[in-house]
N, C-alpha and C positions, 0 to 999 in steps of 0.2 A: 850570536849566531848559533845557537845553541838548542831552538827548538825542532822537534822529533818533526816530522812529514813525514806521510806516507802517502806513496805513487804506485800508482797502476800503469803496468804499459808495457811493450814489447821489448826484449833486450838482444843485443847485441851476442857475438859470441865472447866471454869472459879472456883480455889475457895479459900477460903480466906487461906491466909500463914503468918504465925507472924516472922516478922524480927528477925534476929539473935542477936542482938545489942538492943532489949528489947524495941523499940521506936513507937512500932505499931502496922498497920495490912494493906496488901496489900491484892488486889485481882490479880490472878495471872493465867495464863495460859501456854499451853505449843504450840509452834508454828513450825510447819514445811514447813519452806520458798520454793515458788516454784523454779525451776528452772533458775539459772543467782543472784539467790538472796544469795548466801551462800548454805550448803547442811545442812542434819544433821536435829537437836531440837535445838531451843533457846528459852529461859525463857525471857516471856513478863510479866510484871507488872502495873497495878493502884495503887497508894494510896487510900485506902478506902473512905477516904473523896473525892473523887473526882468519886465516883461510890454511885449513888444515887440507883438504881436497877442494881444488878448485872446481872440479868435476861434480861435484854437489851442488852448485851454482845452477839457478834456473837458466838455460841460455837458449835465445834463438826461441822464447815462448814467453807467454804473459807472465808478468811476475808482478808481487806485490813486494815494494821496497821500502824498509825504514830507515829514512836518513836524517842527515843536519846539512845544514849547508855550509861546506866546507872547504872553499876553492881549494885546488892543487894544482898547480904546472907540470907536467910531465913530458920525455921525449914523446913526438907523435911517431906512429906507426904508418905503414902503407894503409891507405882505407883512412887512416883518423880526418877528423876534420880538424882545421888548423887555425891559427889566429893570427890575422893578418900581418899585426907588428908584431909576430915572430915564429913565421912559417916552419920553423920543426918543431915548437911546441903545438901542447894544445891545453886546455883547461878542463878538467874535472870536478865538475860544480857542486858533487853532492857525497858526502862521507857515509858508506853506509852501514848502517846499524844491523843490518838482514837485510837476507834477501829470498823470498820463498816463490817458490811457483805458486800462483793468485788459481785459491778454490773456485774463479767466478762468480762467487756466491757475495763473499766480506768486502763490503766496499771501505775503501780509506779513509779512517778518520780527517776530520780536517783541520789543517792547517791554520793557528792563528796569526800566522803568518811573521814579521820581524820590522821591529822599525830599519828605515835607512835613512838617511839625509844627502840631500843632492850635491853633486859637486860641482856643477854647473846647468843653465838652466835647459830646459827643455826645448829640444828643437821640433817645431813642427815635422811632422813624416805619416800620410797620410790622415786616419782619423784621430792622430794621438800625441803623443809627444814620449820622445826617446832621451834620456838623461843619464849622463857619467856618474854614480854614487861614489860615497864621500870612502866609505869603507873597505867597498868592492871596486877597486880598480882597471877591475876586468871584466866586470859584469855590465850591464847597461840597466837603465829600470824605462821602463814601457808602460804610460799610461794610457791605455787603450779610449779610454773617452774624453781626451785633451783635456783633462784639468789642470788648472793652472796652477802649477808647483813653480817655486821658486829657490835659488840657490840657498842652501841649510834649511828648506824646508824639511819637516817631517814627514816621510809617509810611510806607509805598511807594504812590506813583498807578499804578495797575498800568490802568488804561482811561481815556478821557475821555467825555464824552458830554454829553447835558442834557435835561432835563426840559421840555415847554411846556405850558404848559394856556389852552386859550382863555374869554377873560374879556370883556364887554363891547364884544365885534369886534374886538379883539386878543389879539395872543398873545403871553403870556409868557414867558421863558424864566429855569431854573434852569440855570446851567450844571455840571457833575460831573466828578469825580475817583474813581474807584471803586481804594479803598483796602484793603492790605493790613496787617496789624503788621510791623512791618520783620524781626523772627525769621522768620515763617512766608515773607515773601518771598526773606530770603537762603535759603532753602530751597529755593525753586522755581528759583532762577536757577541 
């Protein structure tokens, strides 16, 4: 899970989140990748120690992010989006490496993405099919053109992103992995 991404897209304002597993404090924001990058919110994170001024943090404007993908659980805040089996957390799907405010100019290298293996099979949901990964626990992978994957298939996360739908005065979150069949991906690499 180890491969660098870089995202483009509008942030959140930056603020600190204490891990769910009692080991810290991240500073954390909420990112909505442009377009080609995933769709939807995904949860970007710092380690605090690694955030000397948080105030340096591109916030509330385009920003160019280099991450890994790194789930993390964290208490949620007022505003966060949550996860349904376990309404005060929420998940922060991407470790980041920088974060700079995007020249408009440098577009993001891309991503070759990460194998995953499924943990169960694909269920139909509209043009696609939506799958538990074997890895990611909490992530979903999203095969936007119903290919047929099967459970311990191979495939590539070629985007991240997530789903929120608002429910009861909160908002939920699905977080995603939009997936390739690993053939069709060593093809585009």
């Amino acid at each position: 899970m180890d491969g660098v991404m870089e995202l483009i897209g509008r942030t959140s304002q930056w603020r600190r989140r204490m891990r769910r597993d009692g080991t810290g404090v991240v500073i954390a924001a909420w990112l909505r990748p442009a377009a080609g990058a995933g769709v939807g919110v995904v949860g970007v994170y710092l380690p605090e120690e690694r955030v000397p001024d948080p105030t340096g943090l591109p916030a509330r404007t385009q920003a160019l992010i280099r991450a890994v993908l790194r789930p993390l659980h964290v208490h949620a805040l007022d505003g966060d989006h949550r996860l349904p089996h376990a309404p005060d957390a929420t998940l922060l799907l991407l470790e980041a490496l920088e974060a700079l405010a995007w020249d408009r100019v440098t577009p993001p290298l891309p991503w070759p993405g990460m194998p995953v293996a499924l943990a169960a099979p694909p269920r139909a949901i509209g043009g696609g099919g939506l799958a538990h990964l074997a890895d990611l626990p909490d992530v979903c992978g999203w095969s936007p053109d119903g290919a047929a994957l099967a459970v311990g298939t191979l495939a590539v996360g070629r985007a991240v992103g997530g789903v929120t739908a608002e429910v009861g005065g909160r908002s939920w979150l699905r977080p995603l992995l939009w997936l390739a069949p690993a053939a069709d991906a060593a093809g585009r690499a």
